[in-house]
N, C-alpha and C positions, 0 to 999 in steps of 0.2 A: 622165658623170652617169648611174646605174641612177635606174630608177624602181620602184613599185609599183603598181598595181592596184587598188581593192577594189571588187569588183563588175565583174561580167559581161554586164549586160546591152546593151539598147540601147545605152545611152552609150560604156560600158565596152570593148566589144567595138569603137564606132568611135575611143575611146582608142588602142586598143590598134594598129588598123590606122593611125591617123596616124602615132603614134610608130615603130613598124617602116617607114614609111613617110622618114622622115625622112633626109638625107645625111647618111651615115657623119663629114662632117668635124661635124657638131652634137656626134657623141660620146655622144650619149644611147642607154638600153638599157633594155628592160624586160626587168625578170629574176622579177617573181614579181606572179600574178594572182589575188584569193581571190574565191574565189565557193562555191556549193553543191558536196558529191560531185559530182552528175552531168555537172560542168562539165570534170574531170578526162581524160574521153576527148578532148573537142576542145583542153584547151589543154596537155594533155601537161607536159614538163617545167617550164613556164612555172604551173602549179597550185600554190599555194598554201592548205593541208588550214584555217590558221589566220589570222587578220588579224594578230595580232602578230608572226606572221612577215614580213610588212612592215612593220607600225608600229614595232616595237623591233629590224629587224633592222640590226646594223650598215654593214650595204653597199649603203643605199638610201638616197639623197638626197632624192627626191621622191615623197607619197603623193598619185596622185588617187584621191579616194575620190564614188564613182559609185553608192552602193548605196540613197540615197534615204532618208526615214525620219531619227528623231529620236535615241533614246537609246542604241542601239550606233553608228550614225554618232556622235554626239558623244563616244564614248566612244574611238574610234580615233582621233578625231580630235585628242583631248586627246594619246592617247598619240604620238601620231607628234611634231604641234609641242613636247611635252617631251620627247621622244628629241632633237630638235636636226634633226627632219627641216620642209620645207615641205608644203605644205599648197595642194592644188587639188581643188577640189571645186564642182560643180552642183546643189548638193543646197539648195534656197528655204528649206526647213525647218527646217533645223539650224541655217544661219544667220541667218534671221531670229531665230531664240530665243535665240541664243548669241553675238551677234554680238560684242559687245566682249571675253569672255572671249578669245573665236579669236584677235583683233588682240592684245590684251593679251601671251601665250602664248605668239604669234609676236613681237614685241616683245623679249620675257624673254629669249626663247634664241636670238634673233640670225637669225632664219632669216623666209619668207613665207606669211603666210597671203592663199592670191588665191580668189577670187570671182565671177570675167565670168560661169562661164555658170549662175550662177544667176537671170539676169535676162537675159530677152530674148535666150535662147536665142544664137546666131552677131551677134547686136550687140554693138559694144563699146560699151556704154553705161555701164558700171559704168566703165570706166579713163576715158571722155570724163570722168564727174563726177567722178571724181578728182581729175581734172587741173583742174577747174572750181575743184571747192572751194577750192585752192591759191593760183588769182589772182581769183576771184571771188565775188558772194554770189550765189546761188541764193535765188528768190523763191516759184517755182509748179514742179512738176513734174508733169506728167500723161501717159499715154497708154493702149493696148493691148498690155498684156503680157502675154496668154494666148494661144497658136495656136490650142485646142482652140475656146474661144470663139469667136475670131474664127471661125473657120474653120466652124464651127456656122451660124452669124449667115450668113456667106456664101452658104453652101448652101441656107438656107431663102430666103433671098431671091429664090436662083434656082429655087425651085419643091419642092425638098428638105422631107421632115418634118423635126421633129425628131429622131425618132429613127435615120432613115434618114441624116442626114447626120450624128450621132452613132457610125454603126458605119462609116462611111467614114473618118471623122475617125482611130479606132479601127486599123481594117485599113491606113493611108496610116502609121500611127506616131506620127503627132500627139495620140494620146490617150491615156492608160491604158486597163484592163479595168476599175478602177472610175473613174470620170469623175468622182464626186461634189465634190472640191474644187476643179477648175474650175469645173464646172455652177455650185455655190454661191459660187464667188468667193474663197475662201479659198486659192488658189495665187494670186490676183493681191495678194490682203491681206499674204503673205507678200513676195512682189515690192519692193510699195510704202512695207514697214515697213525693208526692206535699206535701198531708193534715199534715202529719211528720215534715217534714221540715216545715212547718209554727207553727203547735200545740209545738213542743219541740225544733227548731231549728237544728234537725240531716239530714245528707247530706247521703244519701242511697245510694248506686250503688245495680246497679238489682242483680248482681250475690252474695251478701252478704242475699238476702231473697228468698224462698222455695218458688213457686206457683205451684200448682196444680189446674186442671180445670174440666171441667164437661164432657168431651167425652166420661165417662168411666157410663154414668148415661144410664140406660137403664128402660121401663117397670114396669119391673119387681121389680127395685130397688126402684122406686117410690112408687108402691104398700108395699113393707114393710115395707118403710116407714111411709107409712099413718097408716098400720095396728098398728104399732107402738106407733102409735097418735103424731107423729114428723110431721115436714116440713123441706124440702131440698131447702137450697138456697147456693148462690155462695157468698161469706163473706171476706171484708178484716178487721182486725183488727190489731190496734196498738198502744201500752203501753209503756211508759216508764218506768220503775222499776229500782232506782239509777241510774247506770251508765249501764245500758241494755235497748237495745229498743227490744221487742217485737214483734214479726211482724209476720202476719198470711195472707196468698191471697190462701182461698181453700173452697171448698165446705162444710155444716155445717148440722147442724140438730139441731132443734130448735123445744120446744116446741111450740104447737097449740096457746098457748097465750101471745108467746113472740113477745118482740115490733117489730122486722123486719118480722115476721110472715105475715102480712098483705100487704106488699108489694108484688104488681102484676104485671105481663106485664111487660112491658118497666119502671115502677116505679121504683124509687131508694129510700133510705134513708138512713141518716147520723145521727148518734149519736155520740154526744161529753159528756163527763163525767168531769163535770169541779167542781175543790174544794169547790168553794164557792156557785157556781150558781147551782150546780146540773144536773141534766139530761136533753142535751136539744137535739131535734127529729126533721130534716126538712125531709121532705117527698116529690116529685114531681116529674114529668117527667125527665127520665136520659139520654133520646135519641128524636133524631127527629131535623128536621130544624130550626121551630120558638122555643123551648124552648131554644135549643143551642144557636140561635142567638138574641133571647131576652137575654139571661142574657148576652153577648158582648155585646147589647146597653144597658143593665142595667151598665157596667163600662164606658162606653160614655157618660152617666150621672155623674157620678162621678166627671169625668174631668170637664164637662161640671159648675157642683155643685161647681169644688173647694176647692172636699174635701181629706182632708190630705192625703200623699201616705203610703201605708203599707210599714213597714222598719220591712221587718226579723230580727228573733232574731240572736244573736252572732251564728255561724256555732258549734256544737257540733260533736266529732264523738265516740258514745257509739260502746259497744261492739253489736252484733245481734243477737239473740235468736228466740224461737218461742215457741209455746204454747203444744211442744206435749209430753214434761214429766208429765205434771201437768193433762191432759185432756184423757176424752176417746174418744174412736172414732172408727166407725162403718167400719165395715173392711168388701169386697165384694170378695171370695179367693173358685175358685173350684163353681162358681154357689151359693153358702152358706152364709148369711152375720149373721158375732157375732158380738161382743162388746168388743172391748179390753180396757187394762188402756196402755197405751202410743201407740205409733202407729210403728207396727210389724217392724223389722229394715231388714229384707229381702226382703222388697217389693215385695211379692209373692202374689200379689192379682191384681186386676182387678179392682177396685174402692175402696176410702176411704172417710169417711167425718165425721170431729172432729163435738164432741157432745159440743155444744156451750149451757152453764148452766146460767139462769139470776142469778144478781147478788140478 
C-alpha cells in the first residue's frame, strides 16, 4: 500500500516518521509528501511540487492530509475520495463543515474516509462512538477536548500567568502561533459538532451554538475558585433531549471529585453516556505530534485490517438549545464573582463559568 502526504508540519512530519517506521511485512510506503518549496531540501525525492500529484495520482492508495484549514483542504480532499483513494485526516475544520459530503464520497467510490485524530488528539474516541452508535443509543456526551486549554488552566492554577503559560503551552507544541480558536473555544465547537453528528446523526453549523472561552480567567478567579473547593476547566458538552440538541462549548466549574476533574496539561477526556452500556471515560493526550499522528496510523490500520467503514446515521436537524435556563453559573462582574440561577442576559460581566452538577 503507497501512501501520500499533504502537509509537513507537526503532524505531517510525525506521519511520516511512523509510517517509515512501520515492519516492512505491513507493506506500506510513502512515496510522495507536498508541502511548501522550502520543504524540498529536507524531504528530497519524497517532495511533491503539487497536491494532485497525490490526490489524482495513480499509485497512491491512501491520502493523509495534515495541512489544517478549510477550502483547499476540502478541495483535495474531494479529489483524492473521487479518484477512488482513502482518506485520513486530523484536520477539526474541514470536517466539522463537511462532514457528511466526506462519508457520502467515500461511500460512492468504495473506499474510507477515517477521522480519529480529529478529536482528542492520541484517543480513540471517535472509533469507541462508533462502535457505540452501532449497538447503542448515546444520551450526553461531554468532556475536555482542547490541550491548549486545559493545559492553560493547569499552569495558572499552579501560579502561571496567562500569558506565561500561554507561550509554554506554544514552545511544548501544544499550541499554535495564533491560539485564538482555542482561547475562544471554537476548536472545541468544531470537536463537539464531529462527536454530534456521529453520537445522534445532527448536522451543526457554528453560528446555531454559543462558545464562550477562557481569556477572561485571570489569578484571582482561579484562586476563588479553589477557595470554593471547585475546578475550572474548558468543557463541551452535548445532549439530545426529543427533538433538541443541547449544546454547551464554555468554561465550567466542577467539583474536586468529578470525573473530568483530574484531567491535566495537555490531557483530554471524553465521556459518553450511553442507555445501555453506561458510562464510558477515555482519557489521553489531546495534543502533540506522535499522539496526533498515532491515532491517523491507528485508521491505516483499519484499512489495512479490512475493517468495516463507519456509515453515519440518517442526517437529523433538531432544534438548538443550551444549558443555561436549567444551570447555575459563576458570574465575574465589577471585580466580584456570585452565583447566579441562569446566566445574567445583560452580559455585564468579565467572566462566566456554568456550575456543571454530577449526575
Amino acid at each position: 500500500m503507497k501512501v501520500g502526504i499533504l502537509g509537513y508540519g507537526t503532524i505531517g512530519s510525525g506521519i511520516l516518521s511512523l509510517v517509515q517506521a512501520l515492519p516492512q511485512s505491513y507493506g506500506v510506503k510513502a512515496v510522495k509528501v507536498f508541502d511548501l518549496p522550502h520543504k524540498k531540501e529536507v524531504l528530497g525525492d519524497l517532495f511533491a511540487a503539487s497536491a494532485d500529484d497525490i490526490c489524482l495520482a495513480d499509485d497512491i492508495d491512501v491520502v493523509f492530509e495534515a495541512m489544517g484549514g478549510d477550502k483547499f483542504a476540502h478541495e483535495c480532499i474531494v479529489k483524492a475520495l473521487s479518484s477512488g483513494k482513502s482518506v485520513i485526516t486530523s484536520n477539526k475544520e474541514v470536517v466539522s463543515k463537511h462532514f457528511e459530503e466526506f462519508f457520502a464520497l467515500a461511500q460512492q467510490n468504495g473506499v474510507y474516509f477515517l477521522c480519529e485524530a480529529s478529536v482528542g488528539g492520541g484517543i480513540p474516541c471517535i472509533r469507541t462512538l462508533t462502535h457505540q452508535v452501532e449497538l447503542d443509543t448515546i444520551t450526553n456526551v461531554y468532556g475536555i477536548l482542547n490541550g491548549t486549554t486545559n493545559f492553560i488552566l493547569t499552569r495558572m492554577g499552579e501560579g502561571q500567568t496567562f500569558e506565561a503559560a500561554l507561550k509554554t503551552a506554544q514552545k511544548l507544541g501544544f499550541a499554535e502561533a495564533d491560539a485564538t480558536a482555542d482561547i475562544e473555544g471554537l476548536d472545541v465547537l468544531r470537536k463537539i459538532s464531529i462527536l454530534s453528528n456521529i453520537a445522534y446523526g445532527t448536522r451543526l453549523s457554528y453560528d446555531q451554538v454559543k462558545h464562550y472561552g477562557i481569556a477572561g480567567v485571570t489569578e484571582a478567579v482561579l484562586k476563588d475558585v479553589a477557595s470554593r473547593g471547585k475546578v475550572l476547566k474548558m468543557v463541551a458538552q452535548s445532549t439530545l433531549v426529543g427533538d433538541c440538541l443541547k449544546v454547551s462549548v464554555e468554561p465550567v466549574l466542577l467539583d474536586k471529585t468529578h470525573l473530568l476533574a483530574a484531567a491535566a496539561d495537555e490531557y483530554n477526556m471524553v465521556v459518553y453516556d450511553c442507555k445501555s452500556n453506561g458510562t464510558l471515560a477515555l482519557y489521553g493526550k489531546g495534543a502533540g505530534r506522535y499522539p496526533t499522528a498515532s491515532a491517523m496510523i491507528a485508521d491505516l490500520m483499519d484499512i489495512l485490517d479490512g475493517n468495516k467503514a463507519f456509515v453515519p446515521k440518517a442526517p437529523i436537524a433538531p432544534t438548538v438549545g443550551n444549558f443555561d435556563a436549567e444551570s447555575d453559573f459563576y458570574v465575574v462582574k465589577d471585580g466580584n464573582a456570585t452565583i447566579t440561577h441562569g446566566l445574567p442576559q445583560d452580559g455585564d460581566y468579565t467572566f462566566y463559568a456554568r456550575i456543571m452538577k454530577e449526575d
